[in-house]
Wavefront OBJ file of the C-alpha trace (Angstrom):
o trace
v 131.264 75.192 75.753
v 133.601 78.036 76.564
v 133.781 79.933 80.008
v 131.488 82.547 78.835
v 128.598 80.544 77.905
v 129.222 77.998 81.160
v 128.499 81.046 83.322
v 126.287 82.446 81.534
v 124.030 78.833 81.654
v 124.941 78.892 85.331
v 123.413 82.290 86.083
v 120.381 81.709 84.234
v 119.910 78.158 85.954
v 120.452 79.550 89.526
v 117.767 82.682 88.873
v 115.338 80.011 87.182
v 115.752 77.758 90.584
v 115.282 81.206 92.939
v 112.142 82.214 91.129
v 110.574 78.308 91.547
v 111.543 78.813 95.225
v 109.655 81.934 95.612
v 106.810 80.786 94.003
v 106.742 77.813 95.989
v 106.890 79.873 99.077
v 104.545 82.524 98.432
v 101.842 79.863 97.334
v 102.505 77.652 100.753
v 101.708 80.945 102.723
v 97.787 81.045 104.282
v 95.411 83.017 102.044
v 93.783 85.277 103.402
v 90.077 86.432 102.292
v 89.895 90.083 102.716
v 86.442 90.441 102.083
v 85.447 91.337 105.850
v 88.112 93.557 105.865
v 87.115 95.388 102.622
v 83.314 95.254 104.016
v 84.672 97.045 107.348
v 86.408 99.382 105.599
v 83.548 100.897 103.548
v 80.538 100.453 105.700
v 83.431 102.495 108.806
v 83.664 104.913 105.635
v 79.642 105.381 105.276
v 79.248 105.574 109.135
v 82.032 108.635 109.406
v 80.867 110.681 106.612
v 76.819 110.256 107.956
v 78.206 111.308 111.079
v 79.659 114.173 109.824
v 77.286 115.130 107.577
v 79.045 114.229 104.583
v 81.350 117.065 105.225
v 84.765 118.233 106.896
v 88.219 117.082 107.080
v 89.266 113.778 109.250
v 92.534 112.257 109.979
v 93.387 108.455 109.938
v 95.734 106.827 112.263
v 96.672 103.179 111.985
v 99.404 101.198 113.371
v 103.184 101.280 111.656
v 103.569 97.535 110.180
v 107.378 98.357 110.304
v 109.237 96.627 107.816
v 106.341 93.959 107.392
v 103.361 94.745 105.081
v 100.054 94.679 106.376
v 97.693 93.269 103.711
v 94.379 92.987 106.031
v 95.141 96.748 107.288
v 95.487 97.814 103.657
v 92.523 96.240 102.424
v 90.911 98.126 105.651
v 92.283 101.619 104.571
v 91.762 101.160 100.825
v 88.238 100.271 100.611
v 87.629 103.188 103.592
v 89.079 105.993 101.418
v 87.500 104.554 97.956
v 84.015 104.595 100.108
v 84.660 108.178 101.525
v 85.082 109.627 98.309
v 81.671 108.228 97.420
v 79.595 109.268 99.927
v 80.095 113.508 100.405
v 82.849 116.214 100.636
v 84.755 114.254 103.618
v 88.017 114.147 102.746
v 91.277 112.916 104.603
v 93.543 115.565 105.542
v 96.323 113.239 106.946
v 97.074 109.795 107.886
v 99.409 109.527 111.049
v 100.990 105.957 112.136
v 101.713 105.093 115.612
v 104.582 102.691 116.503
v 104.412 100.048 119.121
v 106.609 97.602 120.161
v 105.672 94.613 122.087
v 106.159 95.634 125.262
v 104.073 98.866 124.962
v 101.492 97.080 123.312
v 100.746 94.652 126.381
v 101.010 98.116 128.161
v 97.987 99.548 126.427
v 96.237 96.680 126.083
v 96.642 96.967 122.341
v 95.104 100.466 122.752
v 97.372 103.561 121.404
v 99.657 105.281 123.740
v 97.560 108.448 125.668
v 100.695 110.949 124.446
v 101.041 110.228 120.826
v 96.837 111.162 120.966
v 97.177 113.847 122.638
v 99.990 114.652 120.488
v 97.998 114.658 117.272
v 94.837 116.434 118.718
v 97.117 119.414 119.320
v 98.517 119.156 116.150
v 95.432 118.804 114.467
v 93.044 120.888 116.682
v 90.661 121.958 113.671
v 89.771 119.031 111.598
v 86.254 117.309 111.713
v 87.341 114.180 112.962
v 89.967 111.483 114.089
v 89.734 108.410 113.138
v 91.555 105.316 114.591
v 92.465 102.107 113.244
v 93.530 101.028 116.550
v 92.156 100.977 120.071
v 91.038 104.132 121.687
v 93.525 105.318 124.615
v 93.161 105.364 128.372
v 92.806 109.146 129.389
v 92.641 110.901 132.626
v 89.337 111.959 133.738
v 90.597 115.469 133.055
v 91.590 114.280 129.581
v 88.337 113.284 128.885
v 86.394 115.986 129.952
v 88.605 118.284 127.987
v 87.233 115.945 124.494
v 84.063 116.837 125.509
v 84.646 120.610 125.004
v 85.998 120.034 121.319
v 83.512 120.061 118.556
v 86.251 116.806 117.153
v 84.329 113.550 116.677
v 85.674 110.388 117.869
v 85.694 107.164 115.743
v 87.227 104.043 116.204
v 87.845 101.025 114.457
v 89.634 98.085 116.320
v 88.903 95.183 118.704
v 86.957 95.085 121.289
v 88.139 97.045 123.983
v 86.071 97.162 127.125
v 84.250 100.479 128.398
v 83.971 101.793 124.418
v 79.886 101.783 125.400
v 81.010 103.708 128.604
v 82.825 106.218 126.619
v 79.971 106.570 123.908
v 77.705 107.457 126.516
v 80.151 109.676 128.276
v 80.034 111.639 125.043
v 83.770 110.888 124.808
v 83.724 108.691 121.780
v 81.226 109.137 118.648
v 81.183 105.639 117.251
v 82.951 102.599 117.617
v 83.221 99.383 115.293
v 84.103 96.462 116.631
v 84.240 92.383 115.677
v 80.548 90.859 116.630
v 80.698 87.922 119.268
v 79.503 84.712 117.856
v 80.076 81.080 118.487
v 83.114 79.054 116.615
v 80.771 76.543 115.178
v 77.973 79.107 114.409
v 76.180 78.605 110.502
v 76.259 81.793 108.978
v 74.033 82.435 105.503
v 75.598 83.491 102.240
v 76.333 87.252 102.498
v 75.131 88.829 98.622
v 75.498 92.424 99.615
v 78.815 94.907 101.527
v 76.609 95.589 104.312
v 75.757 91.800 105.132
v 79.636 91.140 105.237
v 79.892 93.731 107.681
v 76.894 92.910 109.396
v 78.122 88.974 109.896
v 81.483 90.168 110.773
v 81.110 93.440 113.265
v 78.768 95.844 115.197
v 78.761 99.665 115.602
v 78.639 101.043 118.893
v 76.993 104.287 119.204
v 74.336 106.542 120.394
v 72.350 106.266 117.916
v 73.440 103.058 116.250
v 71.478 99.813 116.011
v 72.182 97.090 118.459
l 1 2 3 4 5 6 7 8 9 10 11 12 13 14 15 16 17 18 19 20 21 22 23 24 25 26 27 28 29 30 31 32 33 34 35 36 37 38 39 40 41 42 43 44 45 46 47 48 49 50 51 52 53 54 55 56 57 58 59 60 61 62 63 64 65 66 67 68 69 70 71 72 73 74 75 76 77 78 79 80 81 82 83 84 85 86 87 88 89 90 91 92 93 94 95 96 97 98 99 100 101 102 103 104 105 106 107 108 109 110 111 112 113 114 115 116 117 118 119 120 121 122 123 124 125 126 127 128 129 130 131 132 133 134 135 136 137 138 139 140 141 142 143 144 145 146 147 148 149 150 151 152 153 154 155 156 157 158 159 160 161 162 163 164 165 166 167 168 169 170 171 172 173 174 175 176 177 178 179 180 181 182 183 184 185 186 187 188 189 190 191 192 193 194 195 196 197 198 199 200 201 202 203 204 205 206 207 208 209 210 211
């Protein structure tokens, strides 16, 4: 065997071991079953546009995954803008990402910063809605009474975040989605249909929403 073919062996050998060890690793990682996610995604989708009216122009913001993909947050997004095009003429003007490190995060509670919101109501002061894949901000008193002047609907989708029903009532947010509270060991029936993911899985907070 000459030099030429030697290497050649070699190089094939070494990418043949790499792509075993990938495998290997990407099949020992967790699975994780997006269904819930996908459910939350397109009942949040029916909930906005029958809010709306199945009309007008929203804007998305959800957390920057940095350099790491997100794949429940994707599922989230993808089955909320496959949905919205279903259900009426709401379509999504922009979709804004809001960085966080770790120690702004324990700041907020999670919740996005108060500026960066502000921020993006200024910059989009005409659109139908906002609508947040992460927890609603802490405002000023003054901040919130200004929201109530704006014809701007308020939706969020996130944890639980205590005073949301506060806010709801306050008139300051429209409609909020959040993870139901159930028991570790509690026996859930076989979902068949979206809505009975969803329903196993989270509750909408609103006005006019069932409890």
């Amino acid at each position: 065997m000459n030099q030429k073919t030697f290497s050649q062996v070699a190089l094939i050998l070494v990418l043949a071991t790499l792509s075993v060890w990938m495998l290997r690793r990407s099949s020992d990682r967790p699975k994780i079953d997006l269904n819930p996610y996908q459910a939350l995604g397109a009942i949040a989708a029916e909930e906005t546009s029958k809010l709306l009216g199945q009309q007008g122009q929203i804007v998305i913001v959800r957390p920057d995954p940095g350099d790491d993909r997100d794949p429940v947050m994707e599922a989230q997004l993808a089955a909320f803008q496959s949905r919205l095009k279903k259900t009426g003429k709401v379509v999504v003007r922009a979709t804004e990402t809001v960085r966080m490190d770790s120690f702004l995060s324990m700041r907020t509670g999670g919740a996005m910063p108060p500026d960066q919101f502000l921020g993006l109501l200024k910059k989009y002061s005409d659109v139908a809605a906002f609508v947040l894949f992460i927890g609603f901000p802490a405002l000023s008193n003054q901040e919130m009474t200004e929201l109530k002047t704006r014809s701007t609907k308020h939706i969020v989708v996130s944890a639980a975040i205590p005073g949301y029903e506060a806010l709801i009532e306050q008139g300051v947010l429209h409609l909020a989605i959040v993870p139901r509270t159930r028991s570790a060991d509690q026996a859930l029936p076989s979902a068949k249909t979206l809505r009975e993911v969803f329903d196993q899985e989270y509750v909408i907070l609103g006005r006019d929403a069932t409890r």
